[in-house]
ZAMAR-633805 format. One record per atom (N, C-alpha, C): residue in one letter; atom name; residue number from 1; x, y, z. Coordinates in steps of 0.001 Angstrom, whole numbers, plus 500000, padded with zeros to 6 digits. Atoms other than C-alpha are relative to their C-alpha. Layout:
% residues N
+---+----+-----+--------+--------+--------+
: r :  a :   k :   east :  north :     up :
+---+----+-----+--------+--------+--------+
: A : CA : NUM :      X :      Y :      Z :
...
+---+----+-----+--------+--------+--------+
//
This chain:
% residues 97
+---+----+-----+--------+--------+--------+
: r :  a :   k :   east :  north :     up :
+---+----+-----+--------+--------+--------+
: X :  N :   1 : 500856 : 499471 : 498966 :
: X : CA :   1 : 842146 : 750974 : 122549 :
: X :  C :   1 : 500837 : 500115 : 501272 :
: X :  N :   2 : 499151 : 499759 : 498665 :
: X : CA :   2 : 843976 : 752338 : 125878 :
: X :  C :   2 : 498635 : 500711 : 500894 :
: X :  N :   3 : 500688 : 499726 : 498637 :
: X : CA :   3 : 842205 : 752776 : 129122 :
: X :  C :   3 : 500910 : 500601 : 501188 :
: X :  N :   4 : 499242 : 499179 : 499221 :
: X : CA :   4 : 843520 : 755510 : 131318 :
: X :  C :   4 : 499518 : 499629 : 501426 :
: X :  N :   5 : 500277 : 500527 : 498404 :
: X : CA :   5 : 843777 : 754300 : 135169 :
: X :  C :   5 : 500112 : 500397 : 501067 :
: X :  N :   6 : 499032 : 499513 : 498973 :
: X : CA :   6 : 844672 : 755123 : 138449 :
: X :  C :   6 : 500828 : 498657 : 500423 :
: X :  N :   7 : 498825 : 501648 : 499747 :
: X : CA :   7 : 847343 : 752504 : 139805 :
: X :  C :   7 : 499022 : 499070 : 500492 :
: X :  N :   8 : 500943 : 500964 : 500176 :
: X : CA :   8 : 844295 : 750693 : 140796 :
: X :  C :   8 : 499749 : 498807 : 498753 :
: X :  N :   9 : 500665 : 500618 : 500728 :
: X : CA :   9 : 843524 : 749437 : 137751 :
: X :  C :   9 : 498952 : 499270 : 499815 :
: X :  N :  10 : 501203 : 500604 : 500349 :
: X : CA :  10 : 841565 : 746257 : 137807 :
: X :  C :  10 : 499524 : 499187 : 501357 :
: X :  N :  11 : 499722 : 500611 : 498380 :
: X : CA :  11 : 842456 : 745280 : 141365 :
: X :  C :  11 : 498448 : 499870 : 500962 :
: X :  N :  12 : 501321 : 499476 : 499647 :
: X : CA :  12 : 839162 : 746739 : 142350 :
: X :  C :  12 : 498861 : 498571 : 499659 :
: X :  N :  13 : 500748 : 500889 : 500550 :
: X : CA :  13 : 837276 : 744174 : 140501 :
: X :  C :  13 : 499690 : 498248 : 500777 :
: X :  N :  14 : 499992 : 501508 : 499374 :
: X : CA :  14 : 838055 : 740995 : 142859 :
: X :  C :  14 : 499178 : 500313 : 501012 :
: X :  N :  15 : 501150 : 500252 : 498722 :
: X : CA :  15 : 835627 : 742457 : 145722 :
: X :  C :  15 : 499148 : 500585 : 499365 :
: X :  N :  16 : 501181 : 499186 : 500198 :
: X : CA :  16 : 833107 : 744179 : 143311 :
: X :  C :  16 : 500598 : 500889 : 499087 :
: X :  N :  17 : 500090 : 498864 : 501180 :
: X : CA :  17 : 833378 : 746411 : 140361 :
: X :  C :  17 : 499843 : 501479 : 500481 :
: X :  N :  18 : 500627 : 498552 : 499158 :
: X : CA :  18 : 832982 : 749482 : 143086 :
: X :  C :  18 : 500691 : 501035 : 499929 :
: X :  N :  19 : 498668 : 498711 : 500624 :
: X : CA :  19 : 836464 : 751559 : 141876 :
: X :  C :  19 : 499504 : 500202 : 498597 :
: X :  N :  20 : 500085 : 499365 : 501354 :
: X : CA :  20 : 835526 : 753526 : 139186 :
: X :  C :  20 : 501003 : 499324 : 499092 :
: X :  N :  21 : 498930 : 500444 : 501230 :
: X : CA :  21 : 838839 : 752239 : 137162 :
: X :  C :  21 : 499615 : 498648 : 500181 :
: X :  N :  22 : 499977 : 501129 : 500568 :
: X : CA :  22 : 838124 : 748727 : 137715 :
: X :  C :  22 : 498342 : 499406 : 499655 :
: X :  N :  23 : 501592 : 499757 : 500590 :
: X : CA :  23 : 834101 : 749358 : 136799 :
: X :  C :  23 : 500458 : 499860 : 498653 :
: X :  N :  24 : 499794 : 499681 : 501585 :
: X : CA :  24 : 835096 : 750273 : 133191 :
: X :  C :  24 : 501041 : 499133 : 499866 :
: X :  N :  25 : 499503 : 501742 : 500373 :
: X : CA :  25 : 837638 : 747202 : 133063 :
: X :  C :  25 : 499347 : 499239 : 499958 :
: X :  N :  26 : 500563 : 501366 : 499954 :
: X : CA :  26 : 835476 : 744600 : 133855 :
: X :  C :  26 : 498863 : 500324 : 498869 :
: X :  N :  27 : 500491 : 499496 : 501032 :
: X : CA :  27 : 833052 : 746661 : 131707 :
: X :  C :  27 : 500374 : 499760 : 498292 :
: X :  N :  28 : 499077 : 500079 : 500901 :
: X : CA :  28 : 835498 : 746071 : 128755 :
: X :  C :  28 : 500188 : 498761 : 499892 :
: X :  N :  29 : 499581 : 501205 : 499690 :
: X : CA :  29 : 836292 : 742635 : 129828 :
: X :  C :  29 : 498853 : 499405 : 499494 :
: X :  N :  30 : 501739 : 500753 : 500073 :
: X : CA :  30 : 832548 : 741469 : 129802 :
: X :  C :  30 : 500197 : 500408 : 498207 :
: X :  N :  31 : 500707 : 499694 : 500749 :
: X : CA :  31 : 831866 : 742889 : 126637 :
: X :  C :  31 : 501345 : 499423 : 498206 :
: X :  N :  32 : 499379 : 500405 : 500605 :
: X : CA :  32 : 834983 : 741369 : 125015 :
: X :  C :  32 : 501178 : 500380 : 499159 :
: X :  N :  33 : 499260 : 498953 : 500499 :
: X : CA :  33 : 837410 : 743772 : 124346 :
: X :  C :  33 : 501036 : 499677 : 500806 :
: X :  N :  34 : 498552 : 500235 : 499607 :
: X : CA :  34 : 841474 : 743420 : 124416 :
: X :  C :  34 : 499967 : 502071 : 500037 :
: X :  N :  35 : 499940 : 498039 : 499565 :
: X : CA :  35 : 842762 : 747049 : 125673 :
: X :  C :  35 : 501473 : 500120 : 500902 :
: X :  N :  36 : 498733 : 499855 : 499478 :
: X : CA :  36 : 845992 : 748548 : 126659 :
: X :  C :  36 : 499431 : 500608 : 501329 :
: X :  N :  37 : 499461 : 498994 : 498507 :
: X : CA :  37 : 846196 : 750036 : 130337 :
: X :  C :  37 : 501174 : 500867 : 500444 :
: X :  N :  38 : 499485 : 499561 : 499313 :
: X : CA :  38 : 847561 : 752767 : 131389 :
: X :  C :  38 : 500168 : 500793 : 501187 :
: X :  N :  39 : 500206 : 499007 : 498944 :
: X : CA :  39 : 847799 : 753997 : 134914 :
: X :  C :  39 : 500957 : 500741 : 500002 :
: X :  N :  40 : 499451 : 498534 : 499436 :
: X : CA :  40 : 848677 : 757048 : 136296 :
: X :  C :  40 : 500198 : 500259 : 501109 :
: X :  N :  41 : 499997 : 500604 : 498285 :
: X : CA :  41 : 849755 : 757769 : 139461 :
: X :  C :  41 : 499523 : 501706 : 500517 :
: X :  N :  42 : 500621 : 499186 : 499433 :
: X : CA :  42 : 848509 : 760252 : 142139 :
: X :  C :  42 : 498638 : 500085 : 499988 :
: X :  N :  43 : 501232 : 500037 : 499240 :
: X : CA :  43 : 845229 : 760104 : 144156 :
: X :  C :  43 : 499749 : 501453 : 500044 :
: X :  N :  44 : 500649 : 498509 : 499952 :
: X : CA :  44 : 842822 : 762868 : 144434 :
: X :  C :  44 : 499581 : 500230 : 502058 :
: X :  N :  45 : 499807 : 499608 : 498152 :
: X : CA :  45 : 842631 : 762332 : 148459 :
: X :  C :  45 : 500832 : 499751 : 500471 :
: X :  N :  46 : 498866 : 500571 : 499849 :
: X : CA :  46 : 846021 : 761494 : 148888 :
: X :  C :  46 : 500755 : 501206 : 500220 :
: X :  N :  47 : 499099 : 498147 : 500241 :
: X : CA :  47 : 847813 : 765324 : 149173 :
: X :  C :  47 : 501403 : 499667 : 499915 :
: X :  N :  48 : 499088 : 500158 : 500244 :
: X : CA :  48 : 850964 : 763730 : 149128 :
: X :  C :  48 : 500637 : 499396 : 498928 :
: X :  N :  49 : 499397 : 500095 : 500737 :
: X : CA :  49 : 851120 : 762148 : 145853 :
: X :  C :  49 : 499303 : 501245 : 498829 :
: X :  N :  50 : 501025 : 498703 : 501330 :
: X : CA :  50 : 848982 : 765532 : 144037 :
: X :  C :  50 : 501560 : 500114 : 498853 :
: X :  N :  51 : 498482 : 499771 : 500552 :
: X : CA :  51 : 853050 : 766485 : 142878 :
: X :  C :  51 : 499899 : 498848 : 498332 :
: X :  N :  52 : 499373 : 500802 : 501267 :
: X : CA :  52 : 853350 : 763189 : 140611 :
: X :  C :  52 : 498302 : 499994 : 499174 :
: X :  N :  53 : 500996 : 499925 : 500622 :
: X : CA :  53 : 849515 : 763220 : 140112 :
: X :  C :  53 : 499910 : 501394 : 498674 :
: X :  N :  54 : 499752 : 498661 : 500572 :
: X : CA :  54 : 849692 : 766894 : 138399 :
: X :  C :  54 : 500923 : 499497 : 498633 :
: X :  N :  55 : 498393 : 500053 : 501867 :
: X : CA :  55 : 852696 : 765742 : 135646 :
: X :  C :  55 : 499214 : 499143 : 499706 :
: X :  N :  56 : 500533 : 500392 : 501171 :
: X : CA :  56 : 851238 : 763004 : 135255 :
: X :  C :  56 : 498920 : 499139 : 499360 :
: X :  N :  57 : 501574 : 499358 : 500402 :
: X : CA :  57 : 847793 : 763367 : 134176 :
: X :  C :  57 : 500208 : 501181 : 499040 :
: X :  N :  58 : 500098 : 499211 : 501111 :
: X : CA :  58 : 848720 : 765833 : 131754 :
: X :  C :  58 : 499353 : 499919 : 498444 :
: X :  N :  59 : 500547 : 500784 : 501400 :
: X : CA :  59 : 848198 : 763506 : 128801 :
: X :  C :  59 : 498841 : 500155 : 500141 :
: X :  N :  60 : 501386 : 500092 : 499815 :
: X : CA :  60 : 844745 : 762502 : 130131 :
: X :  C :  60 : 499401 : 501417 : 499670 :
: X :  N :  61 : 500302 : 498585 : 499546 :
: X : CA :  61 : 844139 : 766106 : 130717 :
: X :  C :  61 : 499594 : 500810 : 498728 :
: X :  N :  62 : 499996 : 499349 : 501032 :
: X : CA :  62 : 844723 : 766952 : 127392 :
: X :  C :  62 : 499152 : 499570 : 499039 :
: X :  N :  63 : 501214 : 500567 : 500649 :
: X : CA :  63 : 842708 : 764472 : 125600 :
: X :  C :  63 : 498780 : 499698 : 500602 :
: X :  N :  64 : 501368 : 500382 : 499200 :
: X : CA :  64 : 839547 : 764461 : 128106 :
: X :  C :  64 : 499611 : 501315 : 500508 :
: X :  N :  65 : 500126 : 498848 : 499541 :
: X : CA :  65 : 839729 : 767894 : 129349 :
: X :  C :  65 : 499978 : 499971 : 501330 :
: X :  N :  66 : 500074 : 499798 : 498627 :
: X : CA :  66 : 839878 : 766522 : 133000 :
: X :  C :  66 : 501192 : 498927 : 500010 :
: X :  N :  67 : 498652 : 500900 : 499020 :
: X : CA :  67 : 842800 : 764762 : 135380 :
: X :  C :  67 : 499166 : 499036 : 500357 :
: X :  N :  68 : 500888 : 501109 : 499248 :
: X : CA :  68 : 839833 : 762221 : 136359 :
: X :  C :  68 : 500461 : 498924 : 499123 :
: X :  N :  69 : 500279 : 501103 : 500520 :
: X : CA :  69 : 839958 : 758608 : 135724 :
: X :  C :  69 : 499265 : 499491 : 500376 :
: X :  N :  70 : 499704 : 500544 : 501498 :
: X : CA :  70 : 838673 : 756384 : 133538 :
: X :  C :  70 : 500242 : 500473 : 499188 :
: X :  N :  71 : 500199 : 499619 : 501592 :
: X : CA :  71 : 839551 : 757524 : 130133 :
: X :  C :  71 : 500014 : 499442 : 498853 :
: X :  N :  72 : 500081 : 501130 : 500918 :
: X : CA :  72 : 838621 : 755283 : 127471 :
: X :  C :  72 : 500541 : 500422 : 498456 :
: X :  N :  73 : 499567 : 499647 : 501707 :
: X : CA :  73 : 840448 : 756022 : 124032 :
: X :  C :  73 : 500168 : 499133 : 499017 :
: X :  N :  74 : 499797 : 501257 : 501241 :
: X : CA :  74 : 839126 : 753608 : 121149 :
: X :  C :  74 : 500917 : 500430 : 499091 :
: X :  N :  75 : 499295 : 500596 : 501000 :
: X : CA :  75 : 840701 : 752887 : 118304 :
: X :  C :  75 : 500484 : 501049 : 499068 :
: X :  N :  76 : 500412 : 499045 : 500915 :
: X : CA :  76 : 839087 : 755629 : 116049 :
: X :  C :  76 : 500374 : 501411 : 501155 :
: X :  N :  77 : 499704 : 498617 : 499538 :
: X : CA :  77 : 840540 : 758562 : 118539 :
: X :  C :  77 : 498779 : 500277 : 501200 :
: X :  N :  78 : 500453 : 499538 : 499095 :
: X : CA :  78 : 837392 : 758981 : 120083 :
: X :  C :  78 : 500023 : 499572 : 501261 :
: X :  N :  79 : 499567 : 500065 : 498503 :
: X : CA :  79 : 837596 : 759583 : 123720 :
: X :  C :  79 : 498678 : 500292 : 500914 :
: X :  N :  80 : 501533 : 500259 : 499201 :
: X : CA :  80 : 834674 : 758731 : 126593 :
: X :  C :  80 : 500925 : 499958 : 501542 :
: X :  N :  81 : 500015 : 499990 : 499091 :
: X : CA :  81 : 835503 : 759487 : 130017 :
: X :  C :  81 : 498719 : 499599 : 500787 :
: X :  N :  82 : 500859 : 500559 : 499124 :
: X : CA :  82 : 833736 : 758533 : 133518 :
: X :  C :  82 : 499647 : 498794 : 499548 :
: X :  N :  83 : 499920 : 501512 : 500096 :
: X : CA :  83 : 833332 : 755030 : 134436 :
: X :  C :  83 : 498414 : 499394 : 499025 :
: X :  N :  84 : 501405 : 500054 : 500476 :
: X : CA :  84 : 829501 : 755404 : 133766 :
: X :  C :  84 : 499541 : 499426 : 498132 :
: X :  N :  85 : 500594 : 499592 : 501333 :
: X : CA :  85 : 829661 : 756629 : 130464 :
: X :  C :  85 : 500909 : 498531 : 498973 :
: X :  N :  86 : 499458 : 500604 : 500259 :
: X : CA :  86 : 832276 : 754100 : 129688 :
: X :  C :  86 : 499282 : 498460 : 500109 :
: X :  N :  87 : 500893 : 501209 : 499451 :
: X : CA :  87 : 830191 : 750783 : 131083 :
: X :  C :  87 : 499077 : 500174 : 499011 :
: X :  N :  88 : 501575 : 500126 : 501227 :
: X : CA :  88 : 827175 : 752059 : 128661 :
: X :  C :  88 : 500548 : 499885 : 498947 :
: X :  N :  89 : 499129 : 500103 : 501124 :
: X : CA :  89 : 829384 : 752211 : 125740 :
: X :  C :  89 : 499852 : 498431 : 499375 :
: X :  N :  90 : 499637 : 501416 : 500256 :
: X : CA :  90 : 830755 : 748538 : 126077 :
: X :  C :  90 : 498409 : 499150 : 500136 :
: X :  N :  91 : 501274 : 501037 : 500615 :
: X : CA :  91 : 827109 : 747494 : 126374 :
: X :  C :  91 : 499640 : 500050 : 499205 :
: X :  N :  92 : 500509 : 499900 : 501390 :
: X : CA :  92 : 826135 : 749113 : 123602 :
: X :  C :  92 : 500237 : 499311 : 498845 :
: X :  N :  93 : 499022 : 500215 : 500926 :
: X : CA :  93 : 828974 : 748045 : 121621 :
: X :  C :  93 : 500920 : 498451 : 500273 :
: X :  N :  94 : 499447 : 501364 : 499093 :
: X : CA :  94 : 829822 : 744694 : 122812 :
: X :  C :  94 : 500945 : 499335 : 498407 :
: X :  N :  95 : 499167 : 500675 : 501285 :
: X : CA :  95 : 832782 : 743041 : 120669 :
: X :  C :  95 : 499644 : 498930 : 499499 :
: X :  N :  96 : 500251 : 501212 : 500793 :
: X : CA :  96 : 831980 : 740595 : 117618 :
: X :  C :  96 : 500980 : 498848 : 500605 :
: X :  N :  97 : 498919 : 501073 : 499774 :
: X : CA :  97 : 832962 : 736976 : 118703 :
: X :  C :  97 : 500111 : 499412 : 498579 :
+---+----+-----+--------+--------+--------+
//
């Protein structure tokens, strides 16, 4: 399972779950799930890193159809973007202890 990030990652999570990327970590976390991370770099209000954002976000891009993060890619291939959709998931699906 890999979780697509922005360099945020999970950082977000120590004042509140309120960054989209570290929503769908702790999301993941709670629900008991080991998971690779990978961020990506370049901000979408940032105009000065769009350059490295653009390359690289390609991957994402290609398996989600958007440059946005979260991108959640289980096991089985399938792929769930937005933090939202990602958070309902791991409740649904909460890992066997």
């Amino acid at each position: 399972m890999i979780l697509y990030t922005c360099g945020q990652k999970k950082r977000g999570a120590a004042v509140g779950p309120l960054h989209p990327c570290s929503y769908a970590a702790k999301a993941l976390d709670d629900a008991g799930y080991e998971y690779e991370i990978k961020a990506l770099a370049g901000y979408r209000l940032m105009p000065w890193t769009w350059g490295d954002r653009n390359r690289d976000r390609d991957e994402v891009e290609r398996i989600s159809g958007t440059k946005e993060v979260p991108v959640l890619v289980l096991d089985d291939g399938t792929v769930i973007s937005d933090s939202r959709r990602i958070v309902k998931w791991a409740k649904e699906h909460p890992r066997a202890r």
